[in-house]
N, CA, C and O atoms as a Maestro MAE file, in Angstrom:
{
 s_m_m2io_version
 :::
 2.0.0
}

f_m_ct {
 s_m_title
 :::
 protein
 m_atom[336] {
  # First column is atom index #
  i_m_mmod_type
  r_m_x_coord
  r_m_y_coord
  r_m_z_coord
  i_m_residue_number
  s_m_chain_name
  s_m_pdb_residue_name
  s_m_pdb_atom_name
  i_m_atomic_number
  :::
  1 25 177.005 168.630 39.113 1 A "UNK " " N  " 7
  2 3 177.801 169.806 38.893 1 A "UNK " " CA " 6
  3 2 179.122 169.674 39.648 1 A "UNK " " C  " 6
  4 15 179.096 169.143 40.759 1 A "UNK " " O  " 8
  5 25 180.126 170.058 39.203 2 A "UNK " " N  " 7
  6 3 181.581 170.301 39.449 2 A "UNK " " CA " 6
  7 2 181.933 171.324 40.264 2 A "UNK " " C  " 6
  8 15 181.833 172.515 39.966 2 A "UNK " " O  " 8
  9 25 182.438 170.788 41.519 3 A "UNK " " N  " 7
  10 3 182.801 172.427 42.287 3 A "UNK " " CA " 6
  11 2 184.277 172.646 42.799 3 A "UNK " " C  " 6
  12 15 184.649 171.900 43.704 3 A "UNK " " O  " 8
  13 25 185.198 173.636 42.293 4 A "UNK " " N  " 7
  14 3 186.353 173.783 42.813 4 A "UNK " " CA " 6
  15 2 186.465 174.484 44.088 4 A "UNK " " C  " 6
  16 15 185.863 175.501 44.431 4 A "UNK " " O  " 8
  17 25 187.556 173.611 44.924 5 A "UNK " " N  " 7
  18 3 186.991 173.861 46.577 5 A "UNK " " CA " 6
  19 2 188.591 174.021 47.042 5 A "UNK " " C  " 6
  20 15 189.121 172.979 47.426 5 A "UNK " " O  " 8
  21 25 189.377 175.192 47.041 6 A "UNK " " N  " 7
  22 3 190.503 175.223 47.462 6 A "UNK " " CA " 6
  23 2 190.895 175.230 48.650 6 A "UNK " " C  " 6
  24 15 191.988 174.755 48.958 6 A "UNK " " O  " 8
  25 25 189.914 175.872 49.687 7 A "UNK " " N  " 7
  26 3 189.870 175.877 50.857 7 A "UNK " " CA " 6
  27 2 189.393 174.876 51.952 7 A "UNK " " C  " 6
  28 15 188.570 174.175 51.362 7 A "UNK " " O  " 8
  29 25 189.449 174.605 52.764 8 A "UNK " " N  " 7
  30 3 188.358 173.967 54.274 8 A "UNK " " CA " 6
  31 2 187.078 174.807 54.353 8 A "UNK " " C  " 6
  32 15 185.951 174.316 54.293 8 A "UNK " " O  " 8
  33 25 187.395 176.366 54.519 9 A "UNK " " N  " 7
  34 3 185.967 176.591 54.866 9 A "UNK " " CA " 6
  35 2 185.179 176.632 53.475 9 A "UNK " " C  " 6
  36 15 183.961 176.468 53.531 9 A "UNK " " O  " 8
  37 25 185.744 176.825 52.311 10 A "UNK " " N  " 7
  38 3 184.736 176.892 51.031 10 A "UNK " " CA " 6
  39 2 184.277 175.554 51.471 10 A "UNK " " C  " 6
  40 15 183.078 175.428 51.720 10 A "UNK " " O  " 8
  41 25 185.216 174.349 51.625 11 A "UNK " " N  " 7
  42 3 184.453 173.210 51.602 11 A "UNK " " CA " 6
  43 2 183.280 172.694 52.352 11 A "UNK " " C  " 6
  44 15 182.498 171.788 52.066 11 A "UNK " " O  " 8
  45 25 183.368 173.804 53.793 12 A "UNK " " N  " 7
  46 3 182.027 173.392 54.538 12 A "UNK " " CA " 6
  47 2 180.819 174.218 53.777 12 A "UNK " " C  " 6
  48 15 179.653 173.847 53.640 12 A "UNK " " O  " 8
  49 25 181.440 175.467 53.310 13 A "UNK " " N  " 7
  50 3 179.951 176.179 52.872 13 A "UNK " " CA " 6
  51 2 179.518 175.479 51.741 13 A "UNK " " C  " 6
  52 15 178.382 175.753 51.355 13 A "UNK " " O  " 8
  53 25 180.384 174.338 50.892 14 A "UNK " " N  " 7
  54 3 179.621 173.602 49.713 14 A "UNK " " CA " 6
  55 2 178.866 172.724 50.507 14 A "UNK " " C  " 6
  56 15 177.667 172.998 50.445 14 A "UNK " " O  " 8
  57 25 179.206 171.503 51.431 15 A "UNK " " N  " 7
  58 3 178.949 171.162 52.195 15 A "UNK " " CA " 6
  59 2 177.635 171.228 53.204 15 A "UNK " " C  " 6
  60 15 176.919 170.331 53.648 15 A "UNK " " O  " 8
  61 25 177.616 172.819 53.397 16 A "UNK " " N  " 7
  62 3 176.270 173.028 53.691 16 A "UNK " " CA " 6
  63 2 175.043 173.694 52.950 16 A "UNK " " C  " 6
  64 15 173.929 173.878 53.439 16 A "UNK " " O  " 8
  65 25 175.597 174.121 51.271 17 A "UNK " " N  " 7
  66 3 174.719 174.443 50.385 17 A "UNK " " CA " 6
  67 2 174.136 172.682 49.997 17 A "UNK " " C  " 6
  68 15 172.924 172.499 50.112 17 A "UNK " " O  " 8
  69 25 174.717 171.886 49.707 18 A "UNK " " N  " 7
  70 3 174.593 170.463 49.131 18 A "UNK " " CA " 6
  71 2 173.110 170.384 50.161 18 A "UNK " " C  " 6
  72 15 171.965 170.389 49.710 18 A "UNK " " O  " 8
  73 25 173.477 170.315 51.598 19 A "UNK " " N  " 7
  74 3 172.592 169.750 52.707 19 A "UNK " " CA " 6
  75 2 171.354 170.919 52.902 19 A "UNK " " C  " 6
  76 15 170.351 170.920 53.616 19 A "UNK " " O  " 8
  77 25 171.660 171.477 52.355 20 A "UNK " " N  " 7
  78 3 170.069 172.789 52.250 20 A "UNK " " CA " 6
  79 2 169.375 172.683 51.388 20 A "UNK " " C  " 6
  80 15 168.153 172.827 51.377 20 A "UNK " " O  " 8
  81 25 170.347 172.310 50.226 21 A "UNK " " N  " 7
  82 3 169.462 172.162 48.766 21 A "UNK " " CA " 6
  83 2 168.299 170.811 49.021 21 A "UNK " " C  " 6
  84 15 167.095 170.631 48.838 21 A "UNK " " O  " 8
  85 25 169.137 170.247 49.401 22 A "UNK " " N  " 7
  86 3 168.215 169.191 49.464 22 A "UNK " " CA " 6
  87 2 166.874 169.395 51.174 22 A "UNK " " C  " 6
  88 15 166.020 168.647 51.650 22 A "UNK " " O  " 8
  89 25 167.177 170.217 51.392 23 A "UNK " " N  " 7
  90 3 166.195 170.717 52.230 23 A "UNK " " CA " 6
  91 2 165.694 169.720 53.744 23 A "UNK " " C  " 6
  92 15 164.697 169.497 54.431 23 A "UNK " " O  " 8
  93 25 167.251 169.330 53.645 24 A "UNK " " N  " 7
  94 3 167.747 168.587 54.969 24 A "UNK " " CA " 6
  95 2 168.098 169.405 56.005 24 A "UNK " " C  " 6
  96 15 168.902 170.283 55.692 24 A "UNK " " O  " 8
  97 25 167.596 169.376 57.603 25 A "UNK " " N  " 7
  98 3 168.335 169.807 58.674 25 A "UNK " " CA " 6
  99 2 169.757 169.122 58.818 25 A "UNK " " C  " 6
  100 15 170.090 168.336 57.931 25 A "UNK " " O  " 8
  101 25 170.727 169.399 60.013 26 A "UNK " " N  " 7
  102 3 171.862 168.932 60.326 26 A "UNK " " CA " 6
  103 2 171.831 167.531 60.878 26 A "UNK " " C  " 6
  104 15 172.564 166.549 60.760 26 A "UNK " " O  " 8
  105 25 170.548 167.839 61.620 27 A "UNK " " N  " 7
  106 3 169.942 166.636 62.438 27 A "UNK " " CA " 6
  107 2 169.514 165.343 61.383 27 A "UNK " " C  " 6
  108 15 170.069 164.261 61.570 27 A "UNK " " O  " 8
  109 25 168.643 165.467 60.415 28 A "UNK " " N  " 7
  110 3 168.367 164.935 59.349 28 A "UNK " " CA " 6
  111 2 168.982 164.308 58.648 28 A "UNK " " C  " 6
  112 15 168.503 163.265 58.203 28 A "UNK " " O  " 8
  113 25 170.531 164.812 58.230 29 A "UNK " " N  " 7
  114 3 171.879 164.849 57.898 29 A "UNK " " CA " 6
  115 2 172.292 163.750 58.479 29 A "UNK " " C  " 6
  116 15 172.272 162.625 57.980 29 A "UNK " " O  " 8
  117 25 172.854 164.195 60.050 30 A "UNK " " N  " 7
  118 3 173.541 163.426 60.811 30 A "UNK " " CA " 6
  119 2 172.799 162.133 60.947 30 A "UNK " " C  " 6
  120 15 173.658 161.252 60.965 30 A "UNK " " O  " 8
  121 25 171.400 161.516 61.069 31 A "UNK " " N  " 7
  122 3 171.352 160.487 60.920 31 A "UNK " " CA " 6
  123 2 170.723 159.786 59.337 31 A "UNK " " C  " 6
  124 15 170.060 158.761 59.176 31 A "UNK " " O  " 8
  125 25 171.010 160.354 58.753 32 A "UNK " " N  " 7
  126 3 171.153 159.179 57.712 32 A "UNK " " CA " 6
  127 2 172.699 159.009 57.287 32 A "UNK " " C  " 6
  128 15 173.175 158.173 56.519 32 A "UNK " " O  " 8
  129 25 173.256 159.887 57.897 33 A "UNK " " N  " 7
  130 3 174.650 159.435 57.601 33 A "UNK " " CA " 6
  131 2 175.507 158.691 58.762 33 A "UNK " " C  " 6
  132 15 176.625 158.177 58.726 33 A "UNK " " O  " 8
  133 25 174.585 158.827 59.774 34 A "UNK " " N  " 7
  134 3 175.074 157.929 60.825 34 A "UNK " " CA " 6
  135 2 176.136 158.530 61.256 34 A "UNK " " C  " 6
  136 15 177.257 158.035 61.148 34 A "UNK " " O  " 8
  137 25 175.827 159.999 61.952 35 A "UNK " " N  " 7
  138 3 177.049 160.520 62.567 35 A "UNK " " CA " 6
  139 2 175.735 161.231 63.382 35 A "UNK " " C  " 6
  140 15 174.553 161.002 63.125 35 A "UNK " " O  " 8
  141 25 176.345 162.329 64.633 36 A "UNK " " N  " 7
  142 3 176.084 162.725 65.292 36 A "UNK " " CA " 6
  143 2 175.887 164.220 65.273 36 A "UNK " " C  " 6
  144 15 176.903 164.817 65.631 36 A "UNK " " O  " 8
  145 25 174.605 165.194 64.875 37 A "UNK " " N  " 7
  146 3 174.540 166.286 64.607 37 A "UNK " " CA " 6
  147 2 175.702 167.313 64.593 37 A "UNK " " C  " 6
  148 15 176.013 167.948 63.586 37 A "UNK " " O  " 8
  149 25 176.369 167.429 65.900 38 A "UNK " " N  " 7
  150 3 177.256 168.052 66.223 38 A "UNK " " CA " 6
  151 2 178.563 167.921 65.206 38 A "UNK " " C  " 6
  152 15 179.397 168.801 64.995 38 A "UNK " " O  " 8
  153 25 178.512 166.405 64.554 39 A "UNK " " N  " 7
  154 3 179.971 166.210 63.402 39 A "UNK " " CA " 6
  155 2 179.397 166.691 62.352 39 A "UNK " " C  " 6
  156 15 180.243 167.215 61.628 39 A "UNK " " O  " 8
  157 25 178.064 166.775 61.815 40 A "UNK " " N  " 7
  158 3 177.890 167.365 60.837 40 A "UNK " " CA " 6
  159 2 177.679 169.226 60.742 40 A "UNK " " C  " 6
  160 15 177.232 169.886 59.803 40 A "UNK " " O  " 8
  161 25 178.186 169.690 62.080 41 A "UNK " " N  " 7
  162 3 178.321 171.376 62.347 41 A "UNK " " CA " 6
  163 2 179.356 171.223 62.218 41 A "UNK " " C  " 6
  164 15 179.961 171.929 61.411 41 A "UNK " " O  " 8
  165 25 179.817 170.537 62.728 42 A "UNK " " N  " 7
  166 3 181.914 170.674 62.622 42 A "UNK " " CA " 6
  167 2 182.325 170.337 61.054 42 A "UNK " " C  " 6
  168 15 183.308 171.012 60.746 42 A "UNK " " O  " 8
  169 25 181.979 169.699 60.235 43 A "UNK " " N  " 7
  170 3 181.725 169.402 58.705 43 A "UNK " " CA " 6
  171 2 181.528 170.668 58.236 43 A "UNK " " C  " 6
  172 15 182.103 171.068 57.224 43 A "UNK " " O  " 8
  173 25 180.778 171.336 58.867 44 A "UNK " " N  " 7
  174 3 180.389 172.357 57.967 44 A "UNK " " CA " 6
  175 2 180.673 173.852 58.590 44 A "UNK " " C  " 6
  176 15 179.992 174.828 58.275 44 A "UNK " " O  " 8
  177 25 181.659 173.896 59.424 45 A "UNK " " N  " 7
  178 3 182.185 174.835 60.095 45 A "UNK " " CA " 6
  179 2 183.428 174.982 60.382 45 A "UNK " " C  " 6
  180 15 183.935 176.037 60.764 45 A "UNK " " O  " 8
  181 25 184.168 173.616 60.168 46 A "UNK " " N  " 7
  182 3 185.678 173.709 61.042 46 A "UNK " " CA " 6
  183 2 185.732 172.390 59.983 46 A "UNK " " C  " 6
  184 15 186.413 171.467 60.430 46 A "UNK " " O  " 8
  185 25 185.268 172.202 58.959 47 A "UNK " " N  " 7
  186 3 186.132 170.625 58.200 47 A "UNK " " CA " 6
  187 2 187.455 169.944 58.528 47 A "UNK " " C  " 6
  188 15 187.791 168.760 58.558 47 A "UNK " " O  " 8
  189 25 188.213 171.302 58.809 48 A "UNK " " N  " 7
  190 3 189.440 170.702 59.383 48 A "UNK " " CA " 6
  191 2 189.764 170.459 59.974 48 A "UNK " " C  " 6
  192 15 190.978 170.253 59.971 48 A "UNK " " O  " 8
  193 25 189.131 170.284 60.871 49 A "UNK " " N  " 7
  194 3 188.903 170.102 62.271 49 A "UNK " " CA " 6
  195 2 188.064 167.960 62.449 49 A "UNK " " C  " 6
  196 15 188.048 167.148 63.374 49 A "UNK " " O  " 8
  197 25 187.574 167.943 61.072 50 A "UNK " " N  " 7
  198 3 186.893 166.964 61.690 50 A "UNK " " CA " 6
  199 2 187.454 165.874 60.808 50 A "UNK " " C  " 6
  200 15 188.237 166.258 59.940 50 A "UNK " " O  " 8
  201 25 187.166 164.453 60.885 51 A "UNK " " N  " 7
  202 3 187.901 163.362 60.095 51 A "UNK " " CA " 6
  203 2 187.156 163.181 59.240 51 A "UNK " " C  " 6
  204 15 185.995 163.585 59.158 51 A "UNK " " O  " 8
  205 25 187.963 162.328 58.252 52 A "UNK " " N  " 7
  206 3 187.933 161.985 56.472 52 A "UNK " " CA " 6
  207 2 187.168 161.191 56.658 52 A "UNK " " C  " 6
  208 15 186.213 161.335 55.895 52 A "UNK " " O  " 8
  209 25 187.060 160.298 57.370 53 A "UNK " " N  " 7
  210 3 185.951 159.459 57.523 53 A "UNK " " CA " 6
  211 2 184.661 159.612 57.616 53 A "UNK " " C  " 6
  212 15 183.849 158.902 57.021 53 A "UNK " " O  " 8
  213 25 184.411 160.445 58.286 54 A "UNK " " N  " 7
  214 3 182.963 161.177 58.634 54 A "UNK " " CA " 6
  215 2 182.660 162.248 57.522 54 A "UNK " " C  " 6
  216 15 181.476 162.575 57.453 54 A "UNK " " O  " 8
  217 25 183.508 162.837 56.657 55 A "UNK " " N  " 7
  218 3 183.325 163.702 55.386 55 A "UNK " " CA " 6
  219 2 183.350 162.828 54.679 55 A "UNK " " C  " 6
  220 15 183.484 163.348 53.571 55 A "UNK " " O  " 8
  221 25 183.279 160.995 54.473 56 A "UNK " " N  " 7
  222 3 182.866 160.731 53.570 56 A "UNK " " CA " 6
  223 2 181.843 159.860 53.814 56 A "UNK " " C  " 6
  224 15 181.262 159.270 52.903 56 A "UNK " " O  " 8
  225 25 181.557 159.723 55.059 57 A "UNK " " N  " 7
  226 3 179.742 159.497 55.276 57 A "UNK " " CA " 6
  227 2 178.811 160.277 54.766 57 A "UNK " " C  " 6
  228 15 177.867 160.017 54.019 57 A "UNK " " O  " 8
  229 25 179.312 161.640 55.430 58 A "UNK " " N  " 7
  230 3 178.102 162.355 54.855 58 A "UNK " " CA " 6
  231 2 178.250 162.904 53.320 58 A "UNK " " C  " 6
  232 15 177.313 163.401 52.695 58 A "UNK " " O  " 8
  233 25 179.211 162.782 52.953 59 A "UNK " " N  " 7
  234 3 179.214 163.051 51.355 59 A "UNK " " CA " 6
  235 2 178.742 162.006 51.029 59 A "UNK " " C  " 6
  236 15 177.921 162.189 50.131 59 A "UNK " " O  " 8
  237 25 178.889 160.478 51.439 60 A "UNK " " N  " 7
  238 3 177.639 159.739 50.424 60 A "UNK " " CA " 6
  239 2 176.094 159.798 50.812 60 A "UNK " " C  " 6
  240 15 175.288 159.728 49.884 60 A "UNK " " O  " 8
  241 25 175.671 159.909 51.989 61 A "UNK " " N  " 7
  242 3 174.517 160.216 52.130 61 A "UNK " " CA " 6
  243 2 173.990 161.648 51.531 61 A "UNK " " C  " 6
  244 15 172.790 161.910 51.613 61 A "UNK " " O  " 8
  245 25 174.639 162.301 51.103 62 A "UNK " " N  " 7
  246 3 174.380 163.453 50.447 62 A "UNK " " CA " 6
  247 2 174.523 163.131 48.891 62 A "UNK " " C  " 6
  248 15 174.378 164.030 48.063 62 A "UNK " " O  " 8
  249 25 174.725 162.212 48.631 63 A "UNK " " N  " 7
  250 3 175.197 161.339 47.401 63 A "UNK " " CA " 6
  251 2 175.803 162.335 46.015 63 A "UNK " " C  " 6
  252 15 175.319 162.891 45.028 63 A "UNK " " O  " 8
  253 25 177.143 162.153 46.643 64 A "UNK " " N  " 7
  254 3 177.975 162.971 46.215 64 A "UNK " " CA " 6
  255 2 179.377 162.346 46.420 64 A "UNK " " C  " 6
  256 15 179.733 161.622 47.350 64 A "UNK " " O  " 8
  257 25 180.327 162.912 45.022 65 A "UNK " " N  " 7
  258 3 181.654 162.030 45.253 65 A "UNK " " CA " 6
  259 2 183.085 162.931 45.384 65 A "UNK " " C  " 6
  260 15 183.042 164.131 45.110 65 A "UNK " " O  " 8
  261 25 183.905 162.524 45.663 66 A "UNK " " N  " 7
  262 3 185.559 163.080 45.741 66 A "UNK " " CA " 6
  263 2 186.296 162.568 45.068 66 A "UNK " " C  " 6
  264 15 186.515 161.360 44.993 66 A "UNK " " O  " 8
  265 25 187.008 163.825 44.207 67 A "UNK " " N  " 7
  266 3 187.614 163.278 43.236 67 A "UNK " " CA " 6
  267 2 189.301 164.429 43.520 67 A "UNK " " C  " 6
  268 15 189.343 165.536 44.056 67 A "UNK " " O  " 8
  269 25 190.224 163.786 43.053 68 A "UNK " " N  " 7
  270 3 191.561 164.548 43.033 68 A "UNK " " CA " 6
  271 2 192.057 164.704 41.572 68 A "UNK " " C  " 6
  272 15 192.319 163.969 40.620 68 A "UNK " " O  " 8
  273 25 192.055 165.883 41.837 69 A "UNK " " N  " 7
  274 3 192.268 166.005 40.004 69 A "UNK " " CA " 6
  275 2 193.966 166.615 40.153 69 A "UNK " " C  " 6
  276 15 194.524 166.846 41.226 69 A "UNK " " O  " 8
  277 25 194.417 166.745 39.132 70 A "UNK " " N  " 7
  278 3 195.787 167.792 38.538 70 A "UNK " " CA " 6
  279 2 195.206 168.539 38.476 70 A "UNK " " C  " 6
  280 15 194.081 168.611 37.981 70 A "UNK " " O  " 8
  281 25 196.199 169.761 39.267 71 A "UNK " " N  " 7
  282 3 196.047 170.975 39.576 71 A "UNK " " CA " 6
  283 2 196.263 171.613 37.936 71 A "UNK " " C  " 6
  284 15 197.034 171.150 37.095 71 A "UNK " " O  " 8
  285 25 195.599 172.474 37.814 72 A "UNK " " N  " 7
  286 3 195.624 172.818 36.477 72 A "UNK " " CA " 6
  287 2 196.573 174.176 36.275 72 A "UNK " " C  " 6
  288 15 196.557 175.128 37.055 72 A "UNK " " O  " 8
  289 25 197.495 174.076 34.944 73 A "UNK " " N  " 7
  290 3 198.720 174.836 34.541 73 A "UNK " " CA " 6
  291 2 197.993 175.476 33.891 73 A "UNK " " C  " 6
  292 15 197.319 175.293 32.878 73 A "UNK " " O  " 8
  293 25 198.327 176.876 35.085 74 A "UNK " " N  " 7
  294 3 197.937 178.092 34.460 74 A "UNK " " CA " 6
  295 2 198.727 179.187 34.228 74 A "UNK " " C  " 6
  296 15 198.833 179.918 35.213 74 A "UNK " " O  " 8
  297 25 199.416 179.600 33.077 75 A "UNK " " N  " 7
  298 3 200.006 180.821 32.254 75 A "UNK " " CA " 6
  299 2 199.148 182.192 32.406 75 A "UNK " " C  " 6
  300 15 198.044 182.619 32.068 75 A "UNK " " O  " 8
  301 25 200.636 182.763 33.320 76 A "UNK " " N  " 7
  302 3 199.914 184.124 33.772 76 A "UNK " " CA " 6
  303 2 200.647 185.274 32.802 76 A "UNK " " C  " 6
  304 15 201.857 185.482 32.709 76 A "UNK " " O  " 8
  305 25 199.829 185.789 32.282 77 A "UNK " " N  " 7
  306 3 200.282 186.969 31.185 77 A "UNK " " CA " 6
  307 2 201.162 187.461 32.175 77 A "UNK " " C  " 6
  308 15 200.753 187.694 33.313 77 A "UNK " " O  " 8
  309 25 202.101 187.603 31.904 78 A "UNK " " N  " 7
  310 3 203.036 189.455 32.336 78 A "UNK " " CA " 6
  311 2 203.666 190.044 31.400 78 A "UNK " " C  " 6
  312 15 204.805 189.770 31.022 78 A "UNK " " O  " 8
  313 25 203.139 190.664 31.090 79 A "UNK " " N  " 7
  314 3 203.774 192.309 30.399 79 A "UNK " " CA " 6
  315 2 204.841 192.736 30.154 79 A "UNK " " C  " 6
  316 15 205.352 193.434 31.030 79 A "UNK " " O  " 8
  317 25 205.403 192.564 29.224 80 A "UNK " " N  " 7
  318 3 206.813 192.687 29.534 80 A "UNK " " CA " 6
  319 2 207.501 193.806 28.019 80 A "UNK " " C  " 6
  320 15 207.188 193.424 26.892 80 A "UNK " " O  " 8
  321 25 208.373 195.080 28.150 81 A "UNK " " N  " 7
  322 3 208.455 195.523 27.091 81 A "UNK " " CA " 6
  323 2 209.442 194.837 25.891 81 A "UNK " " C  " 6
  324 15 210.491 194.200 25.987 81 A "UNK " " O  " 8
  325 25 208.748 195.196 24.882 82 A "UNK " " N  " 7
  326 3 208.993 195.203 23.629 82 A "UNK " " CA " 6
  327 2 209.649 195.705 22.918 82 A "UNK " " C  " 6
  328 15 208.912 196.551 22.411 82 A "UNK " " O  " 8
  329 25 211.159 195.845 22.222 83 A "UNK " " N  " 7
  330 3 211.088 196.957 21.039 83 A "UNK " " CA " 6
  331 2 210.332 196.644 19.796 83 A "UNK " " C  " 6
  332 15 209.994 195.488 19.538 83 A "UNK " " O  " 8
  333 25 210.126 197.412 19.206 84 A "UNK " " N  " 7
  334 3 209.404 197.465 17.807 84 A "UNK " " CA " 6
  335 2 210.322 197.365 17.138 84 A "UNK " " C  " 6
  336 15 210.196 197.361 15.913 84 A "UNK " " O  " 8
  :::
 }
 m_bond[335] {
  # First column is bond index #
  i_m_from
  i_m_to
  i_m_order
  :::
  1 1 2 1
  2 2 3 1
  3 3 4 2
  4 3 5 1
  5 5 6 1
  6 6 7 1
  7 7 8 2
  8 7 9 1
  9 9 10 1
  10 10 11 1
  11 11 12 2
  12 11 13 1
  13 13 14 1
  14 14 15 1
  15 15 16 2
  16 15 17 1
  17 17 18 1
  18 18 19 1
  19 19 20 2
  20 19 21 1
  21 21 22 1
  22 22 23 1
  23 23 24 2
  24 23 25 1
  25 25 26 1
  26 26 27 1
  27 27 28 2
  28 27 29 1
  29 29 30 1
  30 30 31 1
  31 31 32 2
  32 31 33 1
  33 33 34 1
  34 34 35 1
  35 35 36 2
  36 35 37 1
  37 37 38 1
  38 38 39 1
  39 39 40 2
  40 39 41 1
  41 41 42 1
  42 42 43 1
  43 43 44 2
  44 43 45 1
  45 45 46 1
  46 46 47 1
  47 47 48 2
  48 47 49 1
  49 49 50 1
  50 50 51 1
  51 51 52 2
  52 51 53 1
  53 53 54 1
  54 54 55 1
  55 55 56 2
  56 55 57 1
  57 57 58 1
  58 58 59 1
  59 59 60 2
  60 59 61 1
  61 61 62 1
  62 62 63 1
  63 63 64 2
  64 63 65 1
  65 65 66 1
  66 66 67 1
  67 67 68 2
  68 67 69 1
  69 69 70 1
  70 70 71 1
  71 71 72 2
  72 71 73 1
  73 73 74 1
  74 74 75 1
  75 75 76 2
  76 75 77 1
  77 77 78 1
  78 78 79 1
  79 79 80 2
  80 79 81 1
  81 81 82 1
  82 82 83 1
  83 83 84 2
  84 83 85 1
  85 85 86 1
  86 86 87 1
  87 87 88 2
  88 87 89 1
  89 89 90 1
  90 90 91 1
  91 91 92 2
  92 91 93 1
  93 93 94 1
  94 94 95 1
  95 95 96 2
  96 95 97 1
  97 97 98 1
  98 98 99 1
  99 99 100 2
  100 99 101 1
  101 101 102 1
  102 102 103 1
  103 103 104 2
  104 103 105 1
  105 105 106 1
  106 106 107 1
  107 107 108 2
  108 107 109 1
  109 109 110 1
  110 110 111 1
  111 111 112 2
  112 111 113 1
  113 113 114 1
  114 114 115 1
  115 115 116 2
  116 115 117 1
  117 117 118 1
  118 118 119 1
  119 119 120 2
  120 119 121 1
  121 121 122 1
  122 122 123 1
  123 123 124 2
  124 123 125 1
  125 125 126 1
  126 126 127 1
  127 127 128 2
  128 127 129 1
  129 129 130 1
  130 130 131 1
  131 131 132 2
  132 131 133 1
  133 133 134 1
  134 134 135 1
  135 135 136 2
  136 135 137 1
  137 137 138 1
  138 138 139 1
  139 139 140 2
  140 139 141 1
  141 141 142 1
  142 142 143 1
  143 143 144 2
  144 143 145 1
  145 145 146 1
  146 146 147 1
  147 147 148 2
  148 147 149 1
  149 149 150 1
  150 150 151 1
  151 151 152 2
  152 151 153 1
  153 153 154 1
  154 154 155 1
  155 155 156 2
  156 155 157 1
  157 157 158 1
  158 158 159 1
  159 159 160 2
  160 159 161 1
  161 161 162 1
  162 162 163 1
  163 163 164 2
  164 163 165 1
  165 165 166 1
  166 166 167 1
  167 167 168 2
  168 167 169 1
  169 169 170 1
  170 170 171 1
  171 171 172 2
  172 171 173 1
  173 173 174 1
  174 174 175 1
  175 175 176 2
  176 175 177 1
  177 177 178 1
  178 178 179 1
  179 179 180 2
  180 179 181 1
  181 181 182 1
  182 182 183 1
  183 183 184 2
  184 183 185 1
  185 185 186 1
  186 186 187 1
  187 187 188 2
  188 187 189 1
  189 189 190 1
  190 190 191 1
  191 191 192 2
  192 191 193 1
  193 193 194 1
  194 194 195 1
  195 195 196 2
  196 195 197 1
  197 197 198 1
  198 198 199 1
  199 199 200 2
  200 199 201 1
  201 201 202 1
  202 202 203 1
  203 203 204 2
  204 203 205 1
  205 205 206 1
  206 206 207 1
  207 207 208 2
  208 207 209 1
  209 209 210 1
  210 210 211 1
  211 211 212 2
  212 211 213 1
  213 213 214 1
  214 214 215 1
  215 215 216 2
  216 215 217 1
  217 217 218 1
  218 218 219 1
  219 219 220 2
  220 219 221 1
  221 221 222 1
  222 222 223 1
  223 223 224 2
  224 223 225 1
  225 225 226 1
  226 226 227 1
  227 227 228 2
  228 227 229 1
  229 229 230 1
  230 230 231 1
  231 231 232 2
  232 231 233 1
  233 233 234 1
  234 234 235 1
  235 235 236 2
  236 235 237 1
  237 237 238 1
  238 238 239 1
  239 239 240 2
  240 239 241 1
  241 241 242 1
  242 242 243 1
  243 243 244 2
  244 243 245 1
  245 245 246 1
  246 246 247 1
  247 247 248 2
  248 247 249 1
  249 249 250 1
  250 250 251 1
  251 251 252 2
  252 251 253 1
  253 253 254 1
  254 254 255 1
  255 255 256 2
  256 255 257 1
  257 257 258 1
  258 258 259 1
  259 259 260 2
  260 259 261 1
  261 261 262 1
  262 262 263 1
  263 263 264 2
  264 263 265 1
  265 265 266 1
  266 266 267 1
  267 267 268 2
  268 267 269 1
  269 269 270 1
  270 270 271 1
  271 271 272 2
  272 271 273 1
  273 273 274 1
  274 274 275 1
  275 275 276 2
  276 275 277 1
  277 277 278 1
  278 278 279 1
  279 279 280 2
  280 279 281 1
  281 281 282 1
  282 282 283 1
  283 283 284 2
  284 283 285 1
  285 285 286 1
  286 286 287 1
  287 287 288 2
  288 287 289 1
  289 289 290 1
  290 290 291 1
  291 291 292 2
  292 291 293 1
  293 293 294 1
  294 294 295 1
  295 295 296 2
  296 295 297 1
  297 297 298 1
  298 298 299 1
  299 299 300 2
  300 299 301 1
  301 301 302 1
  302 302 303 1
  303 303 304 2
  304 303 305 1
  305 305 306 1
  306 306 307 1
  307 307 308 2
  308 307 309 1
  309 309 310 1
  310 310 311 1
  311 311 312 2
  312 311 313 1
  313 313 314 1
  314 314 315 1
  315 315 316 2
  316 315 317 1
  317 317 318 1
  318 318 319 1
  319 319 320 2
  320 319 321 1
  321 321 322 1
  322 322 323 1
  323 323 324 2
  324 323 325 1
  325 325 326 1
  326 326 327 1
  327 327 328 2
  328 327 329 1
  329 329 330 1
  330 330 331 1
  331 331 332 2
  332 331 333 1
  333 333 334 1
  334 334 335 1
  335 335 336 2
  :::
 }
}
């Protein structure tokens, strides 16, 4: 499934739905991804806070990928009068 993630913190709460679903602790987490519990709270609490490197450990041990897409062109109605 496809998830649009505009933010840091949306990205930890996907981040930590991914690692629940699968019915993993942090601890659990952190070593199969070979990081240290505490980087996988900061992952999922402060992302921005923590390095690209380590968000893409545990995104593959969570086996899951990153992708950069085009921002998508979106046409916003406004209202505007008319004569008849």
């Amino acid at each position: 499934m496809d998830h649009f993630v505009p933010t840091s913190d949306q990205l930890g709460i996907l981040l930590r739905n991914i690692r629940k679903e699968r019915g993993l602790t942090q601890a659990e987490a952190a070593r199969g991804a070979g990081l240290l519990p505490k980087t996988v709270s900061l992952l999922e609490n402060s992302p921005e806070r923590s390095s690209v490197g380590n968000f893409f450990k545990l995104l593959s041990f969570l086996n899951r990928e990153f992708h950069i897409l085009d921002k998508k062109d979106y046409t916003v109605y406004e209202p505007h009068d008319e004569e008849w």
